[in-house]
N, C-alpha and C positions, 0 to 999 in steps of 0.2 A: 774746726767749726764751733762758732760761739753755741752755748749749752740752752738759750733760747728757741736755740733752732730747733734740737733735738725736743720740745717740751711737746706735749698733744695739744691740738688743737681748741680742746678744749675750752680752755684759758683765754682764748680769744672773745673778745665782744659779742653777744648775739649768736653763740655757738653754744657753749655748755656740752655735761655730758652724753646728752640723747641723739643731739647733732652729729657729737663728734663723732658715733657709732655709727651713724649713717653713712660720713666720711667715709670712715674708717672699711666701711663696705667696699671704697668703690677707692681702695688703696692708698685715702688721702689721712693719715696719722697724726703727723709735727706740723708743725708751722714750715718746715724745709719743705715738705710735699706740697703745699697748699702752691708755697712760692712758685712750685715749678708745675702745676696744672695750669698750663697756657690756652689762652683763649685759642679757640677755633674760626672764629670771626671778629671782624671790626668793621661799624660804621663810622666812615667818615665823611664830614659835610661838603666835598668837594662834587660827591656822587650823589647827593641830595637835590630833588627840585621839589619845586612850588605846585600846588595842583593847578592853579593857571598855565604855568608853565606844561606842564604834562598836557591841558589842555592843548596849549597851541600847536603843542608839537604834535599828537592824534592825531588834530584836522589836518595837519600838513603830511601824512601817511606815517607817520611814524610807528614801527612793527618791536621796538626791542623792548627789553625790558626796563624798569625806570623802579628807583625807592622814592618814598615819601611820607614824611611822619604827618601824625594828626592826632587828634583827639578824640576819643568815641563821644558820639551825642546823642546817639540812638542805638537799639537793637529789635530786630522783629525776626518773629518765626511766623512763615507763610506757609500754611498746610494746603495741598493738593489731592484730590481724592486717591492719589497712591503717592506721592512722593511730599519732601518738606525742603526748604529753601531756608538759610537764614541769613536775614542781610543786617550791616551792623553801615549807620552814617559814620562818617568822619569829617572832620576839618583841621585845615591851619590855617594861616594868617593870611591865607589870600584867597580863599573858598571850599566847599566841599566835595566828596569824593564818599562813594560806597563801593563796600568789601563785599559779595556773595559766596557759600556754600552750600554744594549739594552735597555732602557725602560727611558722617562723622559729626552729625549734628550738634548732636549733644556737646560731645566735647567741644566745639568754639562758642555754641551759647555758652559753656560755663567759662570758658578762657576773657570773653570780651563785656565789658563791664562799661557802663556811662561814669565817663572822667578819666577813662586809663589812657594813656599814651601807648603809641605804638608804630616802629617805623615797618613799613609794610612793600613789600616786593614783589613787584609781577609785569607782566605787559597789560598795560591801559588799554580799555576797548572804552564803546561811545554806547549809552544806551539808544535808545530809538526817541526819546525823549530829550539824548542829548546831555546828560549825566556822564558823571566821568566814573568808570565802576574798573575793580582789580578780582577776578575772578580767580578763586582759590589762592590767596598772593600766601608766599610766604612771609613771618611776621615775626619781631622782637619786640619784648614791652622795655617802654623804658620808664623813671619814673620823672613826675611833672620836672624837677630840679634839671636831671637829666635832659632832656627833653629842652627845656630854656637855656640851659650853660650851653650845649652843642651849637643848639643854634647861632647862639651869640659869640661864643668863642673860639667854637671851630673843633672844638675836643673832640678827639675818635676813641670811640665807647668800643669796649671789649665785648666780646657773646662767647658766653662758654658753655659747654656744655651740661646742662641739666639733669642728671638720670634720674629715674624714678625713686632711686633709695634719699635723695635729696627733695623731691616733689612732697614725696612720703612725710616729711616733716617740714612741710609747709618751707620750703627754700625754693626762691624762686630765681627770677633773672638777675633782677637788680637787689635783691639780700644778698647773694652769692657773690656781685659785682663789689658791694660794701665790705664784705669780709673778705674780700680779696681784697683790696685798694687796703684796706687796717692792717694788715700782713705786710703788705710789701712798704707803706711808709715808717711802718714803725722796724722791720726788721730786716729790709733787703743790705743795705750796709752792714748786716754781720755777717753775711755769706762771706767764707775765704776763696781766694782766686781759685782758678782747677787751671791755669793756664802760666807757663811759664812766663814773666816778664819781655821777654824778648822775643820771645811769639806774636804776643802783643803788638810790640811796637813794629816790629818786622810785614806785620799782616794789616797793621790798622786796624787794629779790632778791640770791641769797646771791654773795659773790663767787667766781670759776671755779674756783679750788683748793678751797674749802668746797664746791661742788657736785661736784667730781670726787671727792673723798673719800666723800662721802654717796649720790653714786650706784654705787658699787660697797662700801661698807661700812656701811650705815646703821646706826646706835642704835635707831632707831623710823621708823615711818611717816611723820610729820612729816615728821623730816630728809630722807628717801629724798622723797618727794613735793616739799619745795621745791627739792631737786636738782633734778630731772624739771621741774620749772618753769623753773626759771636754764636748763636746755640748750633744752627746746623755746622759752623765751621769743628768745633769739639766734639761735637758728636762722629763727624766723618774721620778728626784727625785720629781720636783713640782707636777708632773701628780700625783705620788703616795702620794705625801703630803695632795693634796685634797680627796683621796680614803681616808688615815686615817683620816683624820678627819671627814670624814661621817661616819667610822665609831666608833671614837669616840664619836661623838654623840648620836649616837645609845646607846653605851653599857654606856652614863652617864643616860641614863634616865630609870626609873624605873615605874613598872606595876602599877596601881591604881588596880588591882583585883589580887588572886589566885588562881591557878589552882592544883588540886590532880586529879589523875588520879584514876576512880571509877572502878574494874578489872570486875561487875559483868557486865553491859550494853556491856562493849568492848567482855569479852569472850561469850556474846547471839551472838553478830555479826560477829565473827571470827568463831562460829560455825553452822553460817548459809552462810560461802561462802562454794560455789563447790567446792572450792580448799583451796591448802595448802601455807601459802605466803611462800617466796623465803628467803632462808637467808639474800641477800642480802637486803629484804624489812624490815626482824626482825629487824640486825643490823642499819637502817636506822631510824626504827618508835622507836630505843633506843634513839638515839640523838637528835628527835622532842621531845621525851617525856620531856629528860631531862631539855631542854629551856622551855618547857612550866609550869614544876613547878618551874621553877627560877624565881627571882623576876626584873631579864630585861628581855626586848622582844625578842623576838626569831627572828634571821634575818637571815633568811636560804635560799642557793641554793639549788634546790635538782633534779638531773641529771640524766636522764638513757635514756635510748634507746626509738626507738618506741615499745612500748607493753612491756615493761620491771614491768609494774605495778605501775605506780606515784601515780595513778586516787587512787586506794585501800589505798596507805599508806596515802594521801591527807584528804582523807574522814578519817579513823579511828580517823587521830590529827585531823577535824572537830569533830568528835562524843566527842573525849573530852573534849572539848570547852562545846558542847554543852548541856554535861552529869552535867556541873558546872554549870549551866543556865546563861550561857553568848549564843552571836551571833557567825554564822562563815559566814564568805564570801567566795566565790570561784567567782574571778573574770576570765572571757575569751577572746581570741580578738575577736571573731564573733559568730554572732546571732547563727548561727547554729551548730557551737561546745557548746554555752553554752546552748543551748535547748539540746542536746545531753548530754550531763552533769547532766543537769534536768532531764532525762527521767531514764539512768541509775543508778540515785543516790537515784532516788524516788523508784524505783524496788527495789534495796540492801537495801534499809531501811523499806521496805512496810511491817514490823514486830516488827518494833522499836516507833512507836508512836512520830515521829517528823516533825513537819514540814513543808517543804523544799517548796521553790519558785520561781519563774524565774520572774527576771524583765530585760526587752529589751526593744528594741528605738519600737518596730512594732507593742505594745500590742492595746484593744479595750482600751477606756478613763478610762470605767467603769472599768475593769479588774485592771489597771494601780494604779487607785484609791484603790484599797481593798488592792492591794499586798503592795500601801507605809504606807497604815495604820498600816498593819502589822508587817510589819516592824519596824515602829514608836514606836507600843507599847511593842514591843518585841515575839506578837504571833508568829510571821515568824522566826525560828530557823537556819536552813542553808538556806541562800539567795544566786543565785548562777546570775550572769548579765554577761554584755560586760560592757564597759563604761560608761554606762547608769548608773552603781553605783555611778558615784562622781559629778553627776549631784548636783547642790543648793537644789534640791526642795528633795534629797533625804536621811529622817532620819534614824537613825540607832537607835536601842535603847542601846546597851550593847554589842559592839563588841569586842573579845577577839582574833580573828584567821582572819586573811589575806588571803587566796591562791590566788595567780596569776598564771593562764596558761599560759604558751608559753611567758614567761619572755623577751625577748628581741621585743617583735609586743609592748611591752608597754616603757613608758618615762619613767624616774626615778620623774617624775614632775608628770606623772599622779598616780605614785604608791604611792609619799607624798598625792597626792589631799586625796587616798582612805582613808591612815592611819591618816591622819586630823580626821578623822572621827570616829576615834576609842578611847581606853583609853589607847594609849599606846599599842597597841596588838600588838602580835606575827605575822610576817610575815613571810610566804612559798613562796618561788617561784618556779615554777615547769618549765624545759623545756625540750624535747625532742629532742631538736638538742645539742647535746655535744658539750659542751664547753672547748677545748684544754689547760691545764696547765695556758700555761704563758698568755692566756686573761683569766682567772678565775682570776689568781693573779693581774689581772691589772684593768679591767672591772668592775670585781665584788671582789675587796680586801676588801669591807667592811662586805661582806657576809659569813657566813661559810657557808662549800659545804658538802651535803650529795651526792650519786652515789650508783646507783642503775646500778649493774655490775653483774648481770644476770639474764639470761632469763626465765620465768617460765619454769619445766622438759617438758613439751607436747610439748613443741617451737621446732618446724623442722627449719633450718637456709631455707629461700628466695634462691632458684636456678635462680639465674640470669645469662642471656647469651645474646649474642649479634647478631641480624639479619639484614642483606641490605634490602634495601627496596623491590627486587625484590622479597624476602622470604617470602611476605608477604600473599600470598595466603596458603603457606604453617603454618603461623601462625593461620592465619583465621579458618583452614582444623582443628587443633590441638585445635580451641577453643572450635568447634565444639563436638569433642570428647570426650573433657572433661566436657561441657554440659550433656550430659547422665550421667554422674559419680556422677553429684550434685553441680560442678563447678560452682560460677561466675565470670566474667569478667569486667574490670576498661580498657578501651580502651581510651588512654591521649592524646590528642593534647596541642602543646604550643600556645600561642598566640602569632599570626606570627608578630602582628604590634600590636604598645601600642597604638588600638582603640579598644575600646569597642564593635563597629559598627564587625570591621575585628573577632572579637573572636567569637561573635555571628555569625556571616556568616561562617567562617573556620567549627566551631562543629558543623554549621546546616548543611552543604552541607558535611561531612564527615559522619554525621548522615544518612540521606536521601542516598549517595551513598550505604552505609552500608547494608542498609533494604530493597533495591532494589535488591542490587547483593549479593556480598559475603555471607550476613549473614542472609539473606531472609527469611531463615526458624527460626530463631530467634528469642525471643522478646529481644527488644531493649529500652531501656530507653536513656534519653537527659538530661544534666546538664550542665551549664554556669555560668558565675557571671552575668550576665544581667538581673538574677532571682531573684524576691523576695527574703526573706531567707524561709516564708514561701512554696513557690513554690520549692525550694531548699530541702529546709525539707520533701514535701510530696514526690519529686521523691526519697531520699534516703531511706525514709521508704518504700515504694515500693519496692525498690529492695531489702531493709531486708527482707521484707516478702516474696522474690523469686518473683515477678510479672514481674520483669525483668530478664533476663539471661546475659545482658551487658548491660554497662554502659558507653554511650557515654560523656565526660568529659574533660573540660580545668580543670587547677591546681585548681582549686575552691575545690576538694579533698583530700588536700594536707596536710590539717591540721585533726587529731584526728579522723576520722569518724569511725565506729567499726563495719564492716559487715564479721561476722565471714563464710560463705561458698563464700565468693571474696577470691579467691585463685591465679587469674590469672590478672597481670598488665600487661597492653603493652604499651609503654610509647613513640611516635613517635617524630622523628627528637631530638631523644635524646641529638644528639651535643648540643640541642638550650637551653637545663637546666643547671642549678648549680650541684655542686656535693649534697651538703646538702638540697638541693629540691631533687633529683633526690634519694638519699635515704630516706628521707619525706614518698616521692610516694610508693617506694617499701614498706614502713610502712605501708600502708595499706591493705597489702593483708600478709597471714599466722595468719591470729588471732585464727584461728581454729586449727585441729589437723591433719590436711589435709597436703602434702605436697605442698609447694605454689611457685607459680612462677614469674617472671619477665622479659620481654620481651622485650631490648633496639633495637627497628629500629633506623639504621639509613642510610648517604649514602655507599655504597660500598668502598670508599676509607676508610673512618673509621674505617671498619669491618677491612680490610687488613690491617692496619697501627697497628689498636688498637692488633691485635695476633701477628703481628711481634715487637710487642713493648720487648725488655729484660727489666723488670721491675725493677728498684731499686731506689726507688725514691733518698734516700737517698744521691747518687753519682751522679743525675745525677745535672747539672750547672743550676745557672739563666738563661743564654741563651737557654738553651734545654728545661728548663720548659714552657721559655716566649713562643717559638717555637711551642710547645706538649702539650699545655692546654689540648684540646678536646681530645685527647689521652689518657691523662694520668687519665680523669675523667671517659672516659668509662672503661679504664684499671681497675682504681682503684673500681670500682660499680664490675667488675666480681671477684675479687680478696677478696674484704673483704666485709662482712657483718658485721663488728662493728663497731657503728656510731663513737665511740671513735677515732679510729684510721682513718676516713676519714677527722673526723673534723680536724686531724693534717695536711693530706695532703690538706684538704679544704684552712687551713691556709696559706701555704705556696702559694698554688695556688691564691689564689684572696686579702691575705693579710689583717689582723683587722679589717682594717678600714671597708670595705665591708662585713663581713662576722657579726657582731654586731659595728655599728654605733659610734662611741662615742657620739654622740650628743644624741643619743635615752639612754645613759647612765648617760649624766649629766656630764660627763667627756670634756675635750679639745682634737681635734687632735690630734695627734704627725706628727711632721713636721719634724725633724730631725732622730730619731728613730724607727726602724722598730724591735718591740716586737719577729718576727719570728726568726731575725739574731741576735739581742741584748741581750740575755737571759742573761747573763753572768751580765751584765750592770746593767738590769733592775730589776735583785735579789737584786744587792748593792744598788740601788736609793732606791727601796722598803726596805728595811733594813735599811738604814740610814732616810730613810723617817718617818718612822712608830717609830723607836727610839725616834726620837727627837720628833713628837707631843705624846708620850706617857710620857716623862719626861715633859712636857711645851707646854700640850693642849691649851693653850690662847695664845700662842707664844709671851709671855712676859717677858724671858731672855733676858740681855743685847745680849747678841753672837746670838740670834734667829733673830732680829729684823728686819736685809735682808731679814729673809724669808720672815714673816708680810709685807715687803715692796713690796718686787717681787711680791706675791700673789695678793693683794690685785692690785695693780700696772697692772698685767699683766692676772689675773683668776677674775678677781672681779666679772663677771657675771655668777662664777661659783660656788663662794663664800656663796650663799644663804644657800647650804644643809650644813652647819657648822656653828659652833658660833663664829668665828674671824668676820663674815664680816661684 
């Protein structure tokens, strides 16, 4: 990299050192930094009309939204004996147009100024006078130069981001635009390639100075679009450069033990379940089988719904393991899934002579002691914990099999700690929140995926519907009812405030109102996270055992628990969940044969909004989606009961990053591309990715060596799970 690059921004025209601090706030240091803070928007005069034009199209019903620059020529503030109005005139070259504001007064009288330009955004309405006016529009200043070059030549103006630490020292739209355009004409040709030669020409993709220039100055669409390709395409290829090579690593290393699978122990246990597995489980426990007589480890996803069966197909590849006389682990994220784990896996085997252990953070010292000896020596056969597994003090004698629950609550750091521990063993990871296409290929590319895509034949789909809060006596009336029938009840509060103090107060005084009034003739049970896991554990067993008829509860439920006659959720202030929590929750009611229900309160405007919704997610825009969150999640919870196809719209709605973490992956952000829009990109990055460390897993081709350079350069703390680093 040329040494101009590295200089502070300082140095630059119209910056100095007060500037640069402000910068420097908001992570922008060198002249390199500056180069690569890309615009967030561009007008282009293609999508530009005239205020005549706006006119004609008004009168002829026109509802969408339209830009259009002008000129201020007026400003007035209209006082009301309670409220204030302020309307600013405008013009362009073919007549004028007024802007109003109700709200934030102040701040647009001080923004709009007689003489400033400004292209301005909104849907046109018609005064009663017959005035053409843009009501709250959104707006860019540009400056007059600005403003006549576009017009005339067609140039598409950058908009980038302004923060306050920039505001602060008087840096505005178009200063910001200035010293950005002085940066990139005078120093984007010292930028060195990040991209191998032959990537280049193989992909057709522009070289990184040609893309730096054209993504903050484009001539045309073209240009600006193959910029936006060159940055999202290296962004996604390194991202996926690190995925293959984790899991090249994986598949160069090889078992120190073998496994056969022994058919007479597995068909004792498949003839002592109550049921029949699912094809989809057959076809699944083929593909475990297969990697675990192979002599690399097995590094499997394995996907399905809630109650789709994971737990069965989990445990059988444990029984294999264990039938070889090696160890299995079943790791969980919390105490009281994997006591639950514990309890039912010791029932399904209580005819098979193995066995099985629980070691957690809560045990007596005494207890804690006996189960690590056992483990030590090997008497302990399926060991099932939380994190308490990868604890120092904790031996393993002969592990051959992995399982991880609920795969994304773990690090990709804590799941090396476990396999440290093993000989090489075969990893499961099991999750119940479906994981959508293009984050499986991106997240988890080093993993093969099994999918588990149907539901046991007794599975009745969750009747899910939507009630205002006012309905709620009449919910109450219906749980009632369904008590006599054999019914029980999951009655959900959110946690209003991220205090512990507030959760416990919320579910105690919602408890308490409960068994006073509405539910009085009820028994009623309490659950919280403020609870031991113990304390936790005994009220759920309680309610297995019917001692309770409802179950008062924040999300602390939310994960695995299995109480087959809970047929009825009611999940309040619904708006306040995820979609993928919010299907979670309904996972745990219908485990039985019972028809089962789900029950989203929430407020009346919801209710109304969420039925007049036309549903298509499909078509409808970012702006409608940003608009219709809470909408479109209650919409979509009455609509579909397949975790599959929520997790897509889940995606789209709260986007990767939120939905599994990269950093809980081992992976780096993406900062430029967005995996939900970029599919297209992000098959090529991965395809060209995954070629090239499969030909030159050490990346020690001359033509490789940028790559070796960049990684190392720019992922090095991410470098660990591979052999380059």
């Amino acid at each position: 990299m040329s040494g101009n690059l590295t200089k502070s921004i300082q140095y630059l025209k119209s910056v100095g050192p007060k500037r640069a601090e402000a910068f420097s706030k908001i992570g922008i240091r060198t002249i390199k930094d500056l180069l690569f803070y890309f615009p967030t928007k561009y007008l282009d005069r293609s999508t530009i009309l005239n205020s005549i034009k706006v006119l004609q199209f008004v009168r002829q019903g026109y509802q969408g939204e339209v830009t259009i620059i002008g000129k201020v020529i007026s400003k007035e503030l209209i006082k009301y004996s309670r409220k204030s109005i302020f309307k600013i005139r405008m013009k362009d070259s073919t007549g004028t147009f007024e802007c109003i504001w109700f709200q934030s007064i102040k701040y647009f009288y001080d923004t709009f100024n007689e003489g400033d330009y400004f292209a301005v955004s909104a849907k046109p309405v018609l005064t009663k006078y017959g005035h053409l006016q843009f009501v709250h529009p959104d707006f860019d200043r540009l400056s007059e130069k600005e403003s006549s070059d576009f017009l005339n030549t067609g140039k598409i103006i950058p908009f980038y981001r302004v923060p306050k630490e920039l505001r602060e020292k008087n840096l505005g739209d178009f200063s910001l635009r200035k010293i950005i355009y002085q940066a990139v004409e005078i120093f984007a040709d010292e930028l060195n390639e990040t991209l191998p030669e032959y990537i280049l020409k193989e992909k057709n993709i522009l070289p990184i100075n040609e893309a730096i220039k054209n993504i903050h100055f484009p001539n045309s669409n073209d240009a600006l679009n193959a910029a936006k390709k060159r940055i999202k395409f290296e962004e996604l290829f390194y991202f996926e450069c690190l995925v293959a090579l984790r899991k090249n690593l994986i598949e160069n290393r090889r078992k120190s033990f073998t496994i056969k699978v022994k058919p007479e122990p597995i068909k004792k246990f498949l003839n002592s379940l109550p049921f029949q597995l699912t094809k989809a489980q057959l076809k699944v426990l083929h593909e475990i089988r297969l990697d675990l007589e192979s002599n690399k480890p097995m590094n499997r996803l394995l996907q399905g719904d809630v109650g789709s069966g994971k737990t069965i197909v989990a445990l059988i590849s444990m029984l294999i393991a264990v039938t070889n006389g090696y160890q299995a682990i079943l790791m969980a994220p919390t105490e009281i899934l994997a006591d639950q784990h514990y309890k039912n896996i010791s029932k399904l085997l209580k005819n098979m002579n193995i066995n099985v252990c629980l070691l957690i953070g809560g045990q007596k010292k005494s207890d804690r002691e006996r189960i690590l000896n056992d483990i030590k020596n090997g008497t302990a056969q399926i060991i099932i914990g939380t994190h308490a597994l990868i604890e120092e003090n904790v031996e393993f004698n002969k592990v051959a099999l992995i399982v991880i629950d609920e795969q994304h609550r773990f690090g990709v750091l804590q799941r090396s700690e476990l396999i440290k521990k093993g000989l090489n063993p075969d990893v499961l990871v099991m999750t119940a929140t479906p994981i959508p296409r293009t984050l499986s290929l991106t997240l988890y590319g080093d993993l093969e995926v099994s999918i588990i895509d149907e539901m046991p034949a007794n599975k009745k789909p969750v009747k899910t519907v939507l009630r205002s809060e006012k309905k709620l006596p009449e919910v109450y009336k219906f749980i009632k009812e369904k008590t006599k029938e054999g019914y029980q009840t999951f009655l959900v509060y959110p946690i209003i405030e991220e205090s512990e103090k507030s959760e416990l107060k919320a579910a105690e005084s919602y408890y308490k109102e409960l068994k006073e009034n509405y539910l009085y003739d009820l028994r009623i049970g309490l659950i919280h996270g403020r609870m031991k896991w113990q304390e936790k554990e005994k009220v759920m067993l309680d309610f297995a055992e019917k001692k309770y008829d409802v179950l008062v509860s924040t999300t602390v439920i939310e994960v695995g628990i299995d109480i087959p006659d809970a047929n009825i959720i009611v999940i309040n202030d619904a708006e306040r969940f995820g979609l993928a929590q919010l299907h979670q929750l309904r996972g745990r009611v219908g485990r039985g044969s019972k028809q089962a229900y789900c029950i989203l309160i929430t407020k009346e405007e919801f209710v109304s909004k969420t039925t007049q919704l036309n549903f298509n997610f499909e078509y409808l825009s970012p702006a409608q989606i940003e608009k219709n969150k809470t909408i479109i999640r209650l919409n979509s919870m009455l609509i579909h009961n397949n975790g599959f196809e929520l997790a897509e719209i889940d995606l789209k709605l709260r986007g990767p990053g939120d939905i599994f973490g990269t950093k809980q992956s081992g992976l780096p952000d993406l900062k430029y591309s967005d995996i939900t829009e970029d599919v297209d990109i992000l098959y090529e990055a991965k395809e060209m990715a995954f070629n090239v460390i499969k030909t030159d897993p050490k990346l020690s081709l001359e033509k490789n060596f940028i790559i070796k350079k960049i990684l190392k350069e720019n992922y090095s703390n991410h470098l660990h799970l591979s052999q380059i680093a």
